[in-house]
C-alpha positions in Angstrom: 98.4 108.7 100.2 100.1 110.1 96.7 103.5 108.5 95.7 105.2 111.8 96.4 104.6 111.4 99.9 105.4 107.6 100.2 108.6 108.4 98.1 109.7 111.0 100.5 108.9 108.6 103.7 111.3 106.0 101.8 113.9 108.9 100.9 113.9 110.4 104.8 114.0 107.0 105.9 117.1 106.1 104.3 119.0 109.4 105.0 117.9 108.9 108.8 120.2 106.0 108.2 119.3 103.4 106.6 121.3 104.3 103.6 124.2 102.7 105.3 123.2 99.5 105.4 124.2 98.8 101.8 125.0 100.3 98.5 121.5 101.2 96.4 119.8 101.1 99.9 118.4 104.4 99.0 116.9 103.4 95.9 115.0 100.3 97.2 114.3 102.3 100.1 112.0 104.5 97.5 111.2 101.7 95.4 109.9 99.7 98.7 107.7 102.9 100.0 105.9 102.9 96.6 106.0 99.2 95.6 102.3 98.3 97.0 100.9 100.6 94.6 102.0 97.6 91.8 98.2 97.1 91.6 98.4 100.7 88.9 99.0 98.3 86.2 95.2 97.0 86.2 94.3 100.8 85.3 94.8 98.8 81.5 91.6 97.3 82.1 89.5 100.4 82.8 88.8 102.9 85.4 86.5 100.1 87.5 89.1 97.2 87.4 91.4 99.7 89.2 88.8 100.4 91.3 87.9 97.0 92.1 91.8 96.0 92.8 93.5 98.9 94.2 94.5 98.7 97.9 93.6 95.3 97.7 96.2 92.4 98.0 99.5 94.6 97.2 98.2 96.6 99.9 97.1 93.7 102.8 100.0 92.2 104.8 100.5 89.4 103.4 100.7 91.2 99.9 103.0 93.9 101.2 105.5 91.0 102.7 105.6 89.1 99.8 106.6 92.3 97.7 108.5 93.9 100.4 111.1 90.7 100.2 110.6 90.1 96.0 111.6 93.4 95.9 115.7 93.3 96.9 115.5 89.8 95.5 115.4 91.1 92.1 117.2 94.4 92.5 120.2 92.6 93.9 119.6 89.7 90.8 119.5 92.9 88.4 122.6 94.5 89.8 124.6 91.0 90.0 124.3 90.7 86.1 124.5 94.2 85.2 128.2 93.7 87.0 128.7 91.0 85.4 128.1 92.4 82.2 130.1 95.3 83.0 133.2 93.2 84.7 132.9 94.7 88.1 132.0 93.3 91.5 128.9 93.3 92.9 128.0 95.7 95.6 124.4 95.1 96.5 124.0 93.6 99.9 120.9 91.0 99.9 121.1 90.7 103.5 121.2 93.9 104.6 118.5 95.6 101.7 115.7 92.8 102.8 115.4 94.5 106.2 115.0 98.2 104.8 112.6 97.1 101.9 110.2 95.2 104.8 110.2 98.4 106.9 109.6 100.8 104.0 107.0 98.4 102.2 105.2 98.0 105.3 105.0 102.3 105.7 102.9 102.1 102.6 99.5 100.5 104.0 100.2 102.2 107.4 100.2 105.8 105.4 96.8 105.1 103.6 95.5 103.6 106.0 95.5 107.4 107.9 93.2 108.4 105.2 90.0 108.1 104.0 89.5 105.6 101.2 90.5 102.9 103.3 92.1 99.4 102.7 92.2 96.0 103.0 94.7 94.5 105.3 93.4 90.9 105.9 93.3 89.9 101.6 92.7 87.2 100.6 90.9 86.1 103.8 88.9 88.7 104.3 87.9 92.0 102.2 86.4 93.8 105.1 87.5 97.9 104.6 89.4 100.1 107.6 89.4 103.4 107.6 91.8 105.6 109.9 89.9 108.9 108.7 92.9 111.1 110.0 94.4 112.4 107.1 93.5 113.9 103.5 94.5 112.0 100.8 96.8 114.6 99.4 98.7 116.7 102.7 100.7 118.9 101.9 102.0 119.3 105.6 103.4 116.3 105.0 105.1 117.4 102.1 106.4 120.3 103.9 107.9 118.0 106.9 109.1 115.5 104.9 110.4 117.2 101.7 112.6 119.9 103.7 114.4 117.3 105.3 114.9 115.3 101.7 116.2 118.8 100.4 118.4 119.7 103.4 119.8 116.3 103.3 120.3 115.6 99.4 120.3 119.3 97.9 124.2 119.0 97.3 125.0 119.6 93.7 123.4 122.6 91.3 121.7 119.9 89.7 119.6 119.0 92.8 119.0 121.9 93.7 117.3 122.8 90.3 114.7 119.7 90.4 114.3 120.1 94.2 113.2 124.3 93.2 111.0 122.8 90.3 109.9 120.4 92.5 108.9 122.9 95.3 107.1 125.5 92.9 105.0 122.6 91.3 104.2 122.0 95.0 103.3 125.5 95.6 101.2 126.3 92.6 99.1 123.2 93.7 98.7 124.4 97.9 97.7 127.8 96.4 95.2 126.7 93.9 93.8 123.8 97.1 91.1 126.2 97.6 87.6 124.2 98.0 87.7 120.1 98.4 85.9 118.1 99.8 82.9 120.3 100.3 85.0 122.7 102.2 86.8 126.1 101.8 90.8 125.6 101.9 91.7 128.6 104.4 93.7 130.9 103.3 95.9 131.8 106.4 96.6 127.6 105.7 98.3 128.2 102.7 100.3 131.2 103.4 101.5 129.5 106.6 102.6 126.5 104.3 104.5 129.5 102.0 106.1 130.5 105.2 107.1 127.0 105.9 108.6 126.7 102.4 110.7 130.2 103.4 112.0 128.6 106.2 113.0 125.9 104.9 115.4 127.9 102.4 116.7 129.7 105.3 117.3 126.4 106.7 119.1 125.8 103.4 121.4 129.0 103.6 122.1 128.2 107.1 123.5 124.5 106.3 121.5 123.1 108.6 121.3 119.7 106.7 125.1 119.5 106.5 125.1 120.4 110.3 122.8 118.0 112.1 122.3 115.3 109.3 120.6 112.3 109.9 118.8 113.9 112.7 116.9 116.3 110.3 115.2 113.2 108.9 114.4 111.2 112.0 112.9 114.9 113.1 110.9 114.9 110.2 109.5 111.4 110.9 109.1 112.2 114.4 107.0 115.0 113.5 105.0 113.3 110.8 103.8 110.7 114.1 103.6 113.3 116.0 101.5 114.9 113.7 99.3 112.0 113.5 98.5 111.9 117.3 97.3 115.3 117.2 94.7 114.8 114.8 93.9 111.5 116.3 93.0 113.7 119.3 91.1 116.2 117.1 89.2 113.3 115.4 87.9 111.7 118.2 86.4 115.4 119.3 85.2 115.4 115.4 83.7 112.4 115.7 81.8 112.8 119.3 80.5 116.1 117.5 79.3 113.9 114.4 77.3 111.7 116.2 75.5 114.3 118.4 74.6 116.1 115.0 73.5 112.6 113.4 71.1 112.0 116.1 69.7 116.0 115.8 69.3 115.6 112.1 67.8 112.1 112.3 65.2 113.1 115.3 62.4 115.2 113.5 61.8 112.1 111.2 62.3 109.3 113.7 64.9 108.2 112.1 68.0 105.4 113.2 71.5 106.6 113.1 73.1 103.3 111.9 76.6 104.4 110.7 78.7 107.9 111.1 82.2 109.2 110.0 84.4 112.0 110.4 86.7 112.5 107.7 89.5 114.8 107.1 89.2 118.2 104.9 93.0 119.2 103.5 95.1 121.7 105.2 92.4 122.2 107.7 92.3 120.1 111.1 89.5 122.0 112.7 87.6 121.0 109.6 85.6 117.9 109.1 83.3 116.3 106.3 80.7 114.1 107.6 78.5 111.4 106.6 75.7 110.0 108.7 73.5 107.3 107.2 69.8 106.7 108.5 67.1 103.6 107.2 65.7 106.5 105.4 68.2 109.2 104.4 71.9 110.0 104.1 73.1 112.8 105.3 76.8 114.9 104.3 77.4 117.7 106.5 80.6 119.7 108.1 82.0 119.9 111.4 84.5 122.3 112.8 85.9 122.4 116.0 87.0 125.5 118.2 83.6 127.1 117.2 80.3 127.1 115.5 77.9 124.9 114.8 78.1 121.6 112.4 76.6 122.7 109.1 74.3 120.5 106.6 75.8 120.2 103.5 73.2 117.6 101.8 70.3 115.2 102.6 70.4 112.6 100.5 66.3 110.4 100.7 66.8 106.6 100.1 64.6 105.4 96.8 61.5 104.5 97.7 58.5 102.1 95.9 59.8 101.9 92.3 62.5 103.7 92.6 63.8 101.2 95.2 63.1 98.4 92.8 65.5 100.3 89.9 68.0 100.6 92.0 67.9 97.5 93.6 67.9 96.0 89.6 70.6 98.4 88.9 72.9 97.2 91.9 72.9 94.0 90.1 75.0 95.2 87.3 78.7 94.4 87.0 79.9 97.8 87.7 77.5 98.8 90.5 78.8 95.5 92.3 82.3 97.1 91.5 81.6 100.5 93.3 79.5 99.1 96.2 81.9 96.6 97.3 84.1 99.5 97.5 81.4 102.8 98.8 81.3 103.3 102.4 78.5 105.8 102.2 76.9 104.8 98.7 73.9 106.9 97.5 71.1 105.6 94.3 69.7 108.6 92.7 67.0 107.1 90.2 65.7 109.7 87.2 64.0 109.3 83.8 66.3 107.7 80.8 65.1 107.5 77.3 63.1 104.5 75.6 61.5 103.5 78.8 64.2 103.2 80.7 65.8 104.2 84.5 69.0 106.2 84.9 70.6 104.7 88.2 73.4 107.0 89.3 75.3 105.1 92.4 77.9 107.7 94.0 80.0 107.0 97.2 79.2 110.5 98.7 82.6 110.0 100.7 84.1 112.1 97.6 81.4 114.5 96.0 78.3 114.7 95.5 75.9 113.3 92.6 75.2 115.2 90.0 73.3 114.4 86.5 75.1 114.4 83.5 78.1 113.5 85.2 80.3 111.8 87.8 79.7 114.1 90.6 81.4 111.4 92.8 84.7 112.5 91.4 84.9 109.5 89.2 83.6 107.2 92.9 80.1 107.3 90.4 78.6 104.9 88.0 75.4 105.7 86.1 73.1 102.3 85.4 70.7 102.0 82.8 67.8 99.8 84.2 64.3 98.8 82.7 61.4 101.2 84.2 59.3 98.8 85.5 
């Protein structure tokens, strides 16, 4: 998930309570929900080393527990000689900031693991990928849940109030311009509906409901975000069952073998579902949505064949191919003419976009590989 969301699961986490349990608690409690995503730094080495390391150890359990307890170490080491320096007593409370920074580190893998790109919980034994294919990378429901109760709950100076508003129309300018991703149309009723959560919410403000019920507001926020999470666990599953019945219509004419299949998540849209199917011979991308219609082809993508095959198979050899396909779930070789007798070897995880010449039509989940033609 984005860092806005994990930062407003650590921020409604703490004002559901766990804010008492020591001075700063609400500052590692943020710190903690974002702290797996460390592994940012390697984006200094290039687009592909970020690749190759995010959601990798900082993300797996033994990574997150390892950060998840360095982190209060060092806050509470920082905040002991910045009192010092200052002539004041400590106030940070070691024992009681290690508990909340576990529970709120450990909210970070659980979160992306919900969506789509997958992780790696079992580093550095095992680099095998899970997917929970529930939610979008980006939800702005999420935000919705989640941010109203931050607001209700810390909205209490002008001051707030003016970066929460900023906040909330950058928010808004981004659900209305969420119009096609993923291969599929945004609805529109979807984003008014999300403007008409944002209104309540203000209402909610004017009516002081966060001074009212306080921490409630938050653990009803979290509530709902689980709750949320069952309901398109049920939706998937019927996503899913449709998948596979279309896999196996798509891959009959040709005599095909439907070896793998996923539903995965469009944004703002539950009834919505991008789909991959991959065959010995082909790969399909198509969409699925439930409460009527039919699933819809959106690609067919044929497997290189005679030489072809061979380019790609030379190309998968290179550094960054071995980069992207230990991280593609549904990769795709598209093999085309290159100058000075050479192949052009475009790899593209078709989880994210489709390839395209010229560019990376995988949404940067694309490498292009020069190979010999021969």
């Amino acid at each position: 998930m984005d860092n806005l969301t994990h930062s407003l699961v650590g921020l409604a986490a703490a004002k559901a309570g766990l804010e008492r349990a020591s001075p700063y608690a609400t500052i590692v409690c943020v710190l903690a929900a974002n702290v797996p995503d460390a592994d940012v730094l390697t984006l200094a080495d290039g687009s592909l080393t970020y690749l190759k390391h995010h959601r990798g150890i900082t993300h797996s359990i033994a990574g997150t527990l390892a950060l998840g307890l360095a982190l209060p170490l060092l806050f509470v080491a920082a905040e002991r000689l910045a009192a010092r320096l200052r002539g004041v007593q400590p106030r940070a409370r070691l024992r009681r900031l290690v508990p909340a920074s576990l529970l709120l580190a450990a909210s970070h893998p659980l979160l992306d693991w919900t969506n789509s790109y997958g992780l790696r919980p079992f580093l550095p034994w095992s680099g095998r990928w899970y997917y929970g294919d529930l939610v979008f990378v980006i939800d702005p429901w999420m935000w919705l849940a989640l941010g109203a109760a931050c607001f209700l709950l810390t909205a209490t100076t002008a001051w707030r109030v003016a970066l929460w508003t900023l906040l909330a129309l950058a928010v808004a300018a981004a659900v209305l311009l969420l119009t096609r991703r993923g291969g599929l149309e945004t609805p529109l009723a979807a984003r008014l509906l999300w403007l008409a959560g944002l209104a309540a919410v203000v209402y909610a403000y004017r009516a002081r409901v966060g001074e009212r019920r306080g921490a409630a507001v938050a653990l009803a926020a979290l509530a709902a975000v689980v709750v949320y999470w069952g309901a398109l666990a049920g939706l998937h599953a019927r996503a899913g069952a449709r998948a596979e019945t279309f896999a196996q219509e798509l891959a009959a004419p040709g005599g095909e073998t439907v070896r793998e299949v996923a539903a995965m998540p469009a944004p703002m849209n539950p009834l919505a579902w991008v789909c991959v199917a991959e065959t010995e011979r082909a790969t399909y991308r198509y969409e699925v949505r439930l409460g009527g219609g039919r699933a819809r082809l959106l690609s067919r993508f044929e497997k290189p064949r005679g030489a072809d095959a061979r380019a790609a198979e030379r190309a998968a050899q290179d550094a960054r191919a071995v980069v992207l396909l230990d991280f593609a779930r549904f990769p795709v070789a598209r093999v085309r003419p290159g100058p000075a007798g050479l192949s052009l070897v475009r790899i593209t995880d078709v989880r994210f976009g489709e390839p395209a010449e010229g560019d990376d039509g995988g949404g940067g989940f694309s490498v292009e590989i020069p190979v010999p033609a021969r």
